[in-house]
N, C-alpha and C positions, 0 to 999 in steps of 0.2 A: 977321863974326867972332862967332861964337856960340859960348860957352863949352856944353859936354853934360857933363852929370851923372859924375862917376866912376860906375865900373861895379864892381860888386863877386862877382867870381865865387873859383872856386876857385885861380884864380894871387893875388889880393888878396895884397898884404904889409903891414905894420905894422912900425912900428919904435918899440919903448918901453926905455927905459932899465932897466937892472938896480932901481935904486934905489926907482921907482917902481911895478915890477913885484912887490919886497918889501914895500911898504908896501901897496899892493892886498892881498896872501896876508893878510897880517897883520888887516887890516880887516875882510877875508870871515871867516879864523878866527875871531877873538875875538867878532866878531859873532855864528857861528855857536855859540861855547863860550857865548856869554850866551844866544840862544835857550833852548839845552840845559838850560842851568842854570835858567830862569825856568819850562820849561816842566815839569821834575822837580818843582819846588817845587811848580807847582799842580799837579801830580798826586799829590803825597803830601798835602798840605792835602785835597783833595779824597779822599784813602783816608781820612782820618783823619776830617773830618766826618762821612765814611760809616759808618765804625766806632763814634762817638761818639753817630750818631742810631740806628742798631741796638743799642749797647748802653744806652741812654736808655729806651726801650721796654723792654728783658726786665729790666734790675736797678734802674733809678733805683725807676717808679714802684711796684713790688710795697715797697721798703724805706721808701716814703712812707706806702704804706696799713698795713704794719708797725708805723709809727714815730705814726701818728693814731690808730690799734689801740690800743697802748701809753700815749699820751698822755690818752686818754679812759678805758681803766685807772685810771693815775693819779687822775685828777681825779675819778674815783668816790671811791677809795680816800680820799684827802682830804677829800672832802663826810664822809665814814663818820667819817674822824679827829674833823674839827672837830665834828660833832653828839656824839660819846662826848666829847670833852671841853667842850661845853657841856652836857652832861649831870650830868659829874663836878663842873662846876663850881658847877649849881644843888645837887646833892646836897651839896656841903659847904659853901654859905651857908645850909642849911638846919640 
């Protein structure tokens, strides 16, 4: 008495409950709506970092050398200030 393997050809039946056959649809769905949904995300994060390092390069740093430009201006301009008015100020102790 030897048990042989079921054989599984194209007659093969199954028999699954309604209930069960819902809750599988269900699982594969929402499954597949979270893939969807997770894989959207990283692909708009990923356009956006894109975006963000290509517009990084043509506007951040030209308004950094803009803004050191300006800044070294400045700080001429005030060396200029403070010596005319150390100046002004030896002239009227004198």
């Amino acid at each position: 008495m030897t048990s042989k393997p079921p054989e599984l050809n194209d007659k093969s039946e199954i028999t699954i409950s309604i209930v069960w056959l819902l809750q599988i649809l269900v699982i594969v769905s929402v499954a597949t709506w979270g893939y969807a949904t997770v894989m959207e995300k990283i692909d708009n994060n990923y356009d956006e970092t894109k975006s963000l390092r290509s517009n990084q390069n043509s506007y951040v740093f030209p308004d950094i050398r803009k803004l050191e430009e300006q800044v070294i201006d400045l700080q001429k301009q005030v060396l200029i200030i403070q010596t005319d008015l150390r100046y002004q100020k030896e002239n009227i102790g004198k």
